[in-house]
N, C-alpha and C positions, 0 to 999 in steps of 0.2 A: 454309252457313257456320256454323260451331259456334264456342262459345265454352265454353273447359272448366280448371279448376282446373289447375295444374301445380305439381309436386312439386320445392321448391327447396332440399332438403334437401343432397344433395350439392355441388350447385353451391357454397352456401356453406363446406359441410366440406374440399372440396378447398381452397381458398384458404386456409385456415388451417392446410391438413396432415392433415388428418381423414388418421384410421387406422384401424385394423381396431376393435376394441372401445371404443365411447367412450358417453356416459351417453346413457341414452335421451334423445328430443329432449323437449324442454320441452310443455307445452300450448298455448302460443302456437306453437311449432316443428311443433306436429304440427296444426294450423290454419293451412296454408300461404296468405299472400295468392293472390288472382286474378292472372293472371297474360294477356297479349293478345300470345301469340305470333302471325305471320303464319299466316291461316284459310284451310286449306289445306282441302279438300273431304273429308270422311272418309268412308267406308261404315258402315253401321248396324255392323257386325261388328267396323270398326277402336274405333268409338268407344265400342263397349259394353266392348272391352277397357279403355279410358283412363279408363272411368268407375269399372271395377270396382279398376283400381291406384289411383284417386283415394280412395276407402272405404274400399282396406285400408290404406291410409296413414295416413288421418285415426284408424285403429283402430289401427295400429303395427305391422300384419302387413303388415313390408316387404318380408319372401320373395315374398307374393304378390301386393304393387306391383311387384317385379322380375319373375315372370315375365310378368304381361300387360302392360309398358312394352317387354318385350324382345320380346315378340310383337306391339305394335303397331309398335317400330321395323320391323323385319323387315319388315312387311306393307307399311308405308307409305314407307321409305327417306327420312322427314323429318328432317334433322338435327338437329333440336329434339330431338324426340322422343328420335332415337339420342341425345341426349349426355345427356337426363335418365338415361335407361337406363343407358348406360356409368357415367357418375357414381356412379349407385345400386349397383351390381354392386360397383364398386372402394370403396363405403362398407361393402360388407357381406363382403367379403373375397374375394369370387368371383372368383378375377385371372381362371379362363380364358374366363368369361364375357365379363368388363370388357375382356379382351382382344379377345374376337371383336366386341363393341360397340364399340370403338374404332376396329378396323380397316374396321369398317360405315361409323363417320363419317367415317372419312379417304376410303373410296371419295366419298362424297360432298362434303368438301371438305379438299383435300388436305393443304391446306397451316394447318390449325385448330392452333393452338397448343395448347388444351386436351386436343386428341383426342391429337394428339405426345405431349403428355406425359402422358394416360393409359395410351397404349400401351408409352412407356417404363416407366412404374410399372410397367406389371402385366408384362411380360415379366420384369424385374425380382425381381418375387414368385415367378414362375414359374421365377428360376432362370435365365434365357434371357440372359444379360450380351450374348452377340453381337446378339442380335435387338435387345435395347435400342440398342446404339449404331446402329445401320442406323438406329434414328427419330431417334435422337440427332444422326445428323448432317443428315438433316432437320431438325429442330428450328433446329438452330444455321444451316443454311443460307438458311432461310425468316424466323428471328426474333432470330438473332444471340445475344451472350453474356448478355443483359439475361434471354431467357428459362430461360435453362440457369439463371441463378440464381435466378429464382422458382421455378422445380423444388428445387433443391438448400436453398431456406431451407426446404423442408416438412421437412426431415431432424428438427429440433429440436420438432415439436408433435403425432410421432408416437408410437405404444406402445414400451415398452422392445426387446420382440421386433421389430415391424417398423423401428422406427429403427437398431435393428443393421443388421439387413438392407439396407435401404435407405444409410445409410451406405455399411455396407462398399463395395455394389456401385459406389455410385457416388465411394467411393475409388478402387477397380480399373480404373474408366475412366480417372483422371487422367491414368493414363500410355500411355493412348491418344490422348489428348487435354491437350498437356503446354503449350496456351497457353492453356486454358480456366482462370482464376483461379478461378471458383466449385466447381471439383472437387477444386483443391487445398483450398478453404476444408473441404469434405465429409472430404476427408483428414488433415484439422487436428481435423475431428471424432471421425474414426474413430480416431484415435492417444488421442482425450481417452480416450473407450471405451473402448480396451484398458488404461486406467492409465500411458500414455506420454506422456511431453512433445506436447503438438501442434506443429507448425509445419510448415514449405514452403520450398522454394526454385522461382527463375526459374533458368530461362537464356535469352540473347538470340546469336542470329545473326549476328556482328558483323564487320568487317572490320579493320583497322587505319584508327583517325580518325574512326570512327562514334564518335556520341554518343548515349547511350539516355536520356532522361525517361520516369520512374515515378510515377506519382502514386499514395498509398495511405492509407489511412484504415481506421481499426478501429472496432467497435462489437461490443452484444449480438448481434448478429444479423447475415446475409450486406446485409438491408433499410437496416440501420442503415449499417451501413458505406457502403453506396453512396451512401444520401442524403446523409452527412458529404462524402463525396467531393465531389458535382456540388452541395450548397452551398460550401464551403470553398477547395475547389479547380476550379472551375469549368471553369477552361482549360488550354492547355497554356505558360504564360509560366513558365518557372524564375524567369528575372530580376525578374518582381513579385512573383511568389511569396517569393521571397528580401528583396528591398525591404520587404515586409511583416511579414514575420516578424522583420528589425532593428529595424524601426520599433518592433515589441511590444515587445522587448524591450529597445529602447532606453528605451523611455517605464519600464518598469521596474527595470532598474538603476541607471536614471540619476535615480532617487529617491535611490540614493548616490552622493556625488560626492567625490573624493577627490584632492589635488596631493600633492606631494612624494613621497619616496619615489624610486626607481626604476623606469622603463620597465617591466622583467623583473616588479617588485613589483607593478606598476599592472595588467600584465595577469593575471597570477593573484589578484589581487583579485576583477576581475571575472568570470573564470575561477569563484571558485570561487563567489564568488555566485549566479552562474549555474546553477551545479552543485546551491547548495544547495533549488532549486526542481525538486529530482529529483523529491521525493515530498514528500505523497502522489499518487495517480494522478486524473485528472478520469476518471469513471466516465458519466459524462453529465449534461450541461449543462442548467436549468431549460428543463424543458416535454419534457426527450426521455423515451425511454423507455429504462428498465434491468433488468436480472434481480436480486432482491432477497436475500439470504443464505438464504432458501428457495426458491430459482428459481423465485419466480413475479415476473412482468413489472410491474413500475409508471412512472410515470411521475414525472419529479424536479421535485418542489416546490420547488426550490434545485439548485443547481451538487453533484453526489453525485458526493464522494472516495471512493477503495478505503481499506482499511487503513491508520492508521499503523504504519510500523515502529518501533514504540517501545522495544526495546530499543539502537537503531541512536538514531535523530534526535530520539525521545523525549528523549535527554541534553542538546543544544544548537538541532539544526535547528525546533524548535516555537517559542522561545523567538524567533528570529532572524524567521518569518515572525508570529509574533504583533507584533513592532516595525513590521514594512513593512506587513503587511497584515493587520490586523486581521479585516477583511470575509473573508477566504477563509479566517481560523481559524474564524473563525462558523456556515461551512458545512465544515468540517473537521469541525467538535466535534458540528454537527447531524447530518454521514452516520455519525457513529461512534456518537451517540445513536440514530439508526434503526436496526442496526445490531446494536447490544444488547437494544433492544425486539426486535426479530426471532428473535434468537438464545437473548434471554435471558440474555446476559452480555454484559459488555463485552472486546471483543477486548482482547488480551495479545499478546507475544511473548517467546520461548524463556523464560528463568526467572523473568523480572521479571515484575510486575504496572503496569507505569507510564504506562495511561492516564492515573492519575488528576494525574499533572505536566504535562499537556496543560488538563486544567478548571482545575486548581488554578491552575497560574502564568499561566492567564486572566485568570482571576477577578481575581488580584490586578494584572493591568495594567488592567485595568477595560474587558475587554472585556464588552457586554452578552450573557446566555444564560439558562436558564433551569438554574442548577443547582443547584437542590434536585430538579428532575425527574430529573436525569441520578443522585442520588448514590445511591439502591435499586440501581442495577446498580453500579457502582465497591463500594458496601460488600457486595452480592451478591460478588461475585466472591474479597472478601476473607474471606467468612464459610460461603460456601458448598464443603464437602467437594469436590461433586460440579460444582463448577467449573473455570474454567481454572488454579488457580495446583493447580499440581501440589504433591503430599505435605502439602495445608493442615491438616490433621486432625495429621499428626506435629508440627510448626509450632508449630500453635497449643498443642498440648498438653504440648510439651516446651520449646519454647520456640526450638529448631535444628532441623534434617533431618539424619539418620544418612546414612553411604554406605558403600554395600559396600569391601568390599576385590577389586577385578578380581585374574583371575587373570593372574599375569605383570606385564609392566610398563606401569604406566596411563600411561608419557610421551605415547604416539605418538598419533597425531591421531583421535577418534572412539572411546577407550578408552570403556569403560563406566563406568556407575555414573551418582548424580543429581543431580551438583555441588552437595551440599549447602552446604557450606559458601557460594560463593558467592551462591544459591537464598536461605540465609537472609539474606547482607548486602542483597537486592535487596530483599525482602520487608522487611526492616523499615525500610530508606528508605521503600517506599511506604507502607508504616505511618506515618512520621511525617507523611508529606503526606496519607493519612486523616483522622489525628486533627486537624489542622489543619483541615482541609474540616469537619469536624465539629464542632468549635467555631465556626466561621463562619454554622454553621446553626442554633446552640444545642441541638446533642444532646450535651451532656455525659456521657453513658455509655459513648456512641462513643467520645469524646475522650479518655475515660480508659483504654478499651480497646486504642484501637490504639494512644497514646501507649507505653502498656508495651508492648505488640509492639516497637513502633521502638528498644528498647535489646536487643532479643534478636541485636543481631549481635556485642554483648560475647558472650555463650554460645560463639560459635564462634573466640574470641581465646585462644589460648596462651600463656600467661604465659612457659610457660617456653621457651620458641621466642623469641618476641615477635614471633609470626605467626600468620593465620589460618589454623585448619586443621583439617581434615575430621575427623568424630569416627562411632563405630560405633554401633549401637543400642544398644550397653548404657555408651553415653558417652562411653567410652577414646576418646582420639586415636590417628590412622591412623597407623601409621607401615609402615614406616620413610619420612619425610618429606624433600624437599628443597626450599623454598621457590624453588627454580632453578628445578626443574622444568615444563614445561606442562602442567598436566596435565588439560588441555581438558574432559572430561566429567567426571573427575571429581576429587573435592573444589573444584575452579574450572571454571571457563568459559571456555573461550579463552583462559585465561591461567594465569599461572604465582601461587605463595604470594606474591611479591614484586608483583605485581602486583594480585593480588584483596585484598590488607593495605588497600589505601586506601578502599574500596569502602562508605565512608559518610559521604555527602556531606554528608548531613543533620546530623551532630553529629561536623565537625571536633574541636573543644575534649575533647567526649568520647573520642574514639580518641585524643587527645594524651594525655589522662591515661593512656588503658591504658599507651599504651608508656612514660609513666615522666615525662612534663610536658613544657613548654617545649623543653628542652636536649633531651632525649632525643630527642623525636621531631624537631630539624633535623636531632640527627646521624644518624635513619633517612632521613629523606629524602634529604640528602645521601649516604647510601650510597646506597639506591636508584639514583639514579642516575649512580653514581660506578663501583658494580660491575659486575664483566664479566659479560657475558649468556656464558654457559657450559653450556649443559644438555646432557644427556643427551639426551634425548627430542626430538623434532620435536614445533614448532609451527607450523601452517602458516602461521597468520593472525600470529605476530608478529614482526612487519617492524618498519621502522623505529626502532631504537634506541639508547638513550642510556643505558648502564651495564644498570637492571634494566626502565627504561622501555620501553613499545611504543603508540609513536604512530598504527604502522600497525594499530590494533584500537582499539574503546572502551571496556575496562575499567575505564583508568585514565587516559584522554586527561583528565581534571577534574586531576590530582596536579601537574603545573607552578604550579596557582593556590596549593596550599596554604600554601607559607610567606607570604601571604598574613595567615595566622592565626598563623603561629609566631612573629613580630616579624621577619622576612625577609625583607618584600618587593623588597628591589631581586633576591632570587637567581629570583626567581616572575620579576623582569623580561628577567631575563641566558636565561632556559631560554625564554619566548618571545619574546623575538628569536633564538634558539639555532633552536629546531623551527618559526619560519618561516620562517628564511635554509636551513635543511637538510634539512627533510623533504618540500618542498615546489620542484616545478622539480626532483627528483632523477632525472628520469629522463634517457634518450639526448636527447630533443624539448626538454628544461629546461622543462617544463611539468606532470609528473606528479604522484604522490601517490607517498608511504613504504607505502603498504598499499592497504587499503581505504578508497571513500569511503562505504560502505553508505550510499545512498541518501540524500545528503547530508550525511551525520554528518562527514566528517572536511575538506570544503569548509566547512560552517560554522564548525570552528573555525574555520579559516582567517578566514574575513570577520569574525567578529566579533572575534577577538586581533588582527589586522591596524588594527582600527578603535581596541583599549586596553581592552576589558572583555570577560568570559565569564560565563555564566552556568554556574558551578559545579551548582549544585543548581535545575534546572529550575522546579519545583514552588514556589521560592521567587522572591520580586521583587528578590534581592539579585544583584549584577555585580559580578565582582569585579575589579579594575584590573591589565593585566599591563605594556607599553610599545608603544604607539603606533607601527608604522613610517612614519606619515605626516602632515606636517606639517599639515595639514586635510580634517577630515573635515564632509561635510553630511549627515545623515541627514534626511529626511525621512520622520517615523513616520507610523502613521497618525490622522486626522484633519489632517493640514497641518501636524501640528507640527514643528517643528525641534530638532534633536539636532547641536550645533556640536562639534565636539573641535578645539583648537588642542593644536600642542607645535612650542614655541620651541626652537631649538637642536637640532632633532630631526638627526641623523645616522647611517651605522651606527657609527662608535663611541660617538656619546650617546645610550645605551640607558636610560639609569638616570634617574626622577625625581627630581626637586631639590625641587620644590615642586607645588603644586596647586591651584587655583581650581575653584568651582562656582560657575556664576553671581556671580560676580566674588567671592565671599568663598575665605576660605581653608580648605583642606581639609586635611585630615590622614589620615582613614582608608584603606586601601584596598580600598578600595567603597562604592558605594552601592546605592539604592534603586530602585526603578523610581518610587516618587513623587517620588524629587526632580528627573526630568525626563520629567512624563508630560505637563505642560503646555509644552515645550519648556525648552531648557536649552542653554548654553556650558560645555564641561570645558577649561580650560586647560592646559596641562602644561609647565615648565620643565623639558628635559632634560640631562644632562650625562654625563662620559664615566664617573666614579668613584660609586660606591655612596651613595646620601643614607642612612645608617644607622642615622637618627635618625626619617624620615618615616614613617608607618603601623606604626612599630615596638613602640608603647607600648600595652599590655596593653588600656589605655580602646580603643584603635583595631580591636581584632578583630569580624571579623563574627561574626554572632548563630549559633550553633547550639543544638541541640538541648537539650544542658546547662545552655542559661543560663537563665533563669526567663523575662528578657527576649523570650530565642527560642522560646519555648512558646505555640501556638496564634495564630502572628501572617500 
C-alpha cells in the first residue's frame, strides 16, 4: 500500500471554469496538499510514473505531469487517477486527449458527473456539438437540470476565445433541448457576445384549462439566480406567494394613507405610488455577491442598487423615496458612491449631470452620508473634459454648447446634432446645485465657480424670439426656428423651443426677468399652454397635451408649479387638478398614463400633486403647493414622523385655496420647506370653487431662486 501526493490542480480549476490559458498556479498551488485516496496496490513501474508527474508538477512541467498521469491512468484503470489525468489535459487545452480520458472514466464509472461534463467540454472544443449532446443527455438523465447548470455557469469565468466557444455551442443545443432553462440562460449569453439584446422565451404544452406556474428569479450568475429562487420561492404555493408579496407591499404603501377623493382617484394613487418604486433596481442584497462596474465579483456590504435614471426620476421620484424611505436612499447614494470610485466618475444620464440633486436634496433633508467623500466625483464630473457631461470644454469656456445645422429637416425623431441649447439649460441647473454643495463644505472657489456656470442658460435665451434657442459656433442663432417645433436632438431634447423655455428650475425669478417681468412671463405661460400644439415634425415622446405643454415626457413636467412665483397660484392649482383628472386613467383600462412613466418619473408626480406639493427643483428642500385632490392625507416619513394634510371643503369643483395653515398658524406663501416639516407637521387647507387671488400672490410670498441673494448658497 502506497501513499502518494495527488495533484489537485484541475479539480479545483474546473469548478470555477478554468480555461485554457490562466496565471501560472501560485507557490502554495504548486505545493499541492497530501492527499489519502483509496490504496490501491501499484507496481513499482505504475508508481514510478506517479512519482515522476508528482516532481514535475511541484516544478511546473505540467506537460510532463500529463503524460505520466495519462500513462499511469491507462495502466491502472483507477478512477482517481483517470479524472486527475482528464482534469489536467482539459486545463491544459488538450480536448482530444481530455477527451479520451474521460471516456476512460466513464468506462469505469458511468454514470460520474464530472467525467459527463468533461467529455461534453471537450467534444465541444473539438467541434463535435453531436457527440456533446449524446453525453449531454446522459448527463441530464443521470443528474437532471441542476447539473446542466453547473456546466453552463463555467461559460462566464472562461478566456475570451474559449467562452465564445463554449457559449456559442451550448447556445446551439438550446434548441435541441428547449425545456432545459440553463441553455436558454447560455443563449441570453451568447446574444450579450454578439452585441444583441439577450433574452428567452418558454413555451408550455397546454390544453384548454391547464394552468401553468413559473417561478423565476435573476441574479449575476446561472448560481445566483438559483439560490434566489429555492430561498425566496421555496415552493410551489401561488396563493402564499401572492399573500406575501401584498402583505410587503401593503406594509409599504400604507405608510400613506389617504380618504376622500374618489374610488377611480384612490386607486391610481396607489397605482402610481406603487409605480414610483420602479427604480432604482436592487442589484444584490447585503452579504450577496455582484459583478462590480469592472466585472469583477464582490460581495454587498449594504443592499447595492443599479443606476439612477437621473435625467427621468432624478426630477421628482428621489425626492418622493428620500420622504418614505430614507434608509434605501442611504444605500441608493452609497451603490452610486461605489460606483464612481470604480469608474471614476459619477454616473449621469443623456445630457444632464444631476446626480448631484440626489446628494444635495439629501443632505438637506437631513438624511446622514458621508458627502464631502462623495463631492471629488460630482465636481470631477463637472470639471473634467474627459468626463461624462459631454462638450464640457466648450461649456465652460464659452459659456453655451454650439450645434450644428443637420442637413434637411431636424423635426423628425433622432435628427442629429447636440441639443445644445438644452445640454446647457441642464448644465447650469446642476451648476447651481454644485455651488450650493460647495458652500456647504466651505470651498468658496467652488462656489463662485459653478455659481457663475448656473446663469449661463441666459447665453442660450433669444431676446428677440423670447425663446431658447440653439446657436452656431461662431454664435449666431440657428435658424430658421420654430419654437413648435420637436426638434428632439437637436437644439432641445425631446422637446420642442416652447417647451425646453422653462428648463431652469433653479432661478424661476431669473428667467421672469428675461422674458420681460411679472406680467410678461403669465402671459407666456399662459400662452404656453393655451396654444395649439401644431408642428411639423414628429415627436414621438410628446403625448399628452395642453396647448404647448407635454405631460407625457419630463422636460417640462416642473411648468404647471410656476405661477407659483408669478403671483398666480390659484392657475398652478386649476392645471393640477386639470393633468390629474386628464392625463392620468386616459387610457381604454382608465388606469394609464398620457406618455411615459420613465421609471417612475411620471407616477411620482402623480403621488406627490395628488398629496398638494411637488418638488420643482430637486436639489432643493423647497415644495411647492399645487391642490390637494384629497381630503386627508397621512404620510408617514421617515423616522415615524408624521406629515398630516387636511383640505376642508375639498371637491372637484373646490379646486382653488382659500386659506392655509401650518401647524396651526397661518400661511400665506406657496411653499414651503422641507424644515418646517422634517420633525412632523399638519397642512391645513380651506378649499373653494372660485380663485383666492390675493393668497400666495404678493411678491414677499415667492419662492427663493437663484436671483435673490436670499436663494444663494442655501
Amino acid at each position: 500500500m502506497t501513499r502518494f501526493l495527488f495533484l489537485p490542480l484541475c479539480g479545483v480549476l474546473l469548478l470555477n471554469g478554468c480555461a485554457s490559458k490562466t496565471p501560472a498556479p501560485t507557490a502554495a498551488e504548486s505545493q499541492p496538499p497530501a492527499a489519502n485516496p483509496p490504496a490501491p496496490s501499484y507496481d513499482s513501474e505504475t508508481l514510478s510514473d506517479l512519482l515522476v508527474a508528482e516532481v514535475a508538477a511541484q516544478r511546473q512541467s505540467l506537460g510532463v505531469t500529463l503524460a505520466y498521469y495519462s500513462q499511469a491512468a491507462r495502466s491502472t484503470g483507477d478512477p482517481q487517477v483517470i479524472s486527475q489525468a482528464a482534469q489536467l489535459a482539459h486545463y491544459l487545452e488538450d480536448h482530444q486527449q481530455a477527451l479520451a480520458l474521460s471516456e476512460l472514466w466513464l468506462e469505469q464509472e458511468p454514470a460520474n458527473e464530472e467525467a459527463l461534463q468533461l467529455a461534453i467540454l471537450s467534444e465541444i472544443r473539438l467541434g463535435n456539438i453531436d457527440a456533446a449532446s449524446r453525453y449531454l443527455d446522459t448527463l441530464l438523465g443521470e443528474h437532471g437540470g441542476d447539473a446542466l447548470g453547473r456546466l453552463v455557469s463555467q461559460a462566464r469565468g472562461l478566456d475570451a476565445q474559449g467562452n465564445r466557444q463554449l457559449v456559442q455551442a451550448l447556445a446551439q443545443l438550446s434548441d435541441r433541448y428547449p425545456d432545459q432553462a440553463p441553455l436558454w440562460y447560455a443563449r441570453a449569453l451568447w446574444l450579450e457576445q454578439e452585441g444583441d439584446y439577450a433574452g428567452a422565451y418558454v413555451t408550455y404544452q397546454t390544453r384548454p384549462g391547464d394552468k401553468v406556474l413559473v417561478r423565476m428569479a435573476h441574479g449575476t450568475s446561472y448560481e445566483q439566480a438559483t439560490q434566489r429562487l429555492r430561498q425566496e420561492l421555496p415552493g410551489w404555493d401561488f396563493a402564499a406567494v401572492r399573500a406575501a408579496a401584498r402583505s410587503a407591499w401593503d406594509r409599504l404603501l400604507g405608510r400613506v394613507q389617504v380618504s376622500g377623493g374618489t374610488a377611480k382617484q384612490r386607486s391610481l394613487f396607489y397605482s402610481t405610488l406603487f409605480q414610483s418604486f420602479a427604480s432604482p433596481r436592487l442589484i444584490a442584497q447585503k452579504g450577496e455577491r455582484f459583478t462590480d462596474s469592472n466585472g469583477k465579483v464582490q460581495v454587498a456590504t449594504h443592499d447595492r442598487y443599479g443606476p439612477v435614471p437621473f435625467w427621468d426620476t432624478g426630477r421628482n421620484q428621489i425626492v418622493l423615496l428620500a420622504l418614505m424611505e430614507p434608509d434605501v436612499v442611504q444605500d441608493i447614494m452609497q451603490s452610486e458612491y461605489e460606483m464612481a470610485q470604480e469608474k471614476g466618475y459619477m454616473n449621469t444620464s443623456f445630457h444632464g449631470d444631476n446626480a448631484v440633486f440626489l446628494y444635495l436634496g439629501a443632505w438637506k433633508r437631513g438624511i446622514p452620508f458621508d458627502y464631502a467623500g462623495v463631492w471629488p466625483y460630482l465636481r470631477k464630473n463637472a470639471t473634467d473634459p474627459k468626463g461624462p457631461r459631454d462638450y464640457l470644454a466648450e461649456y465652460d469656456r464659452q459659456g453655451w454648447i454650439a450645434d450644428i445645422m443637420p442637413q434637411g429637416n431636424p423635426s423628425p425623431p433622432y435628427a442629429g446634432g447636440k441639443a445644445g441649447a438644452a445640454t446647457t439649460l441642464e448644465y447650469a441647473w446642476d451648476d447651481h446645485a454644485l455651488a450650493d454643495y460647495a458652500a456647504r463644505l466651505g470651498k468658496t472657489e467652488d462656489q463662485r465657480r459653478f455659481l457663475q456656470r448656473a446663469g449661463n442658460y441666459a447665453h442660450v435665451f433669444d431676446h428677440s424670439t423670447g425663446f431658447v434657442r440653439g446657436r452656431t459656433a461662431d454664435g449666431k442663432w440657428i435658424a430658421p426656428f420654430d419654437p413648435q417645433e420637436p426638434y428632439y436632438n437637436f437644439m432641445m431634447k425631446e422637446a420642442s423651443g416652447w417647451s425646453t423655455l422653462w428648463l431652469a428650475p433653479h432661478d424661476v425669478k431669473g428667467l421672469m426677468t428675461l422674458l420681460g417681468g411679472r406680467e410678461a412671463f403669465n402671459a407666456k405661460l399662459d400662452a404656453f399652454f393655451s396654444t395649439p400644439y401644431t408642428p411639423k415634425g414628429i415627436c414621438r415622446d410628446c403625448t399628452g397635451l395642453i396647448g404647448q405643454y407635454v405631460h407625457g415626457n419630463q422636460p417640462d413636467q416642473q411648468v404647471p408649479y410656476y405661477y407659483d412665483w408669478s403671483g398666480q397660484p390659484w392657475k398652478t392649482q386649476a392645471l393640477v387638478r386639470r393633468i390629474l383628472n386628464d392625463m392620468y386613467g386616459s387610457d381604454a383600462a382608465g388606469y394609464g398614463y398620457a406618455g411615459m412613466d420613465d421609471q417612475g418619473a411620471t407616477s411620482s408626480w402623480y403621488a406627490m400633486s395628488a398629496m398638494g406639493f411637488y418638488p420643482v427643483d430637486p436639489s432643493s428642500d423647497v415644495y411647492m403647493i399645487g391642490s390637494p385632490i384629497f381630503d386627508h392625507v397621512r404620510l408617514e416619513m421617515g423616522g415615524g414622523k408624521l406629515l398630516e394634510i387636511d383640505a376642508r371643503n375639498n371637491s372637484a369643483a373646490n379646486i382653488y385655496i382659500q386659506s392655509m395653515t401650518l401647524n396651526g398658524k397661518p400661511w400665506t406663501k406657496p411653499w414651503f420647506r422641507h424644515a418646517d416639516i422634517k420633525k412632523g407637521a399638519r397642512i391645513s387647507f380651506v378649499m373653494g370653487p372660485k380663485p383666492n387671488r390675493t393668497w400666495g400672490s404678493a411678491p414677499a410670498d415667492m419662492a427663493p431662486s437663484m436671483s435673490d441673494a436670499a436663494g444663494q448658497g442655501e
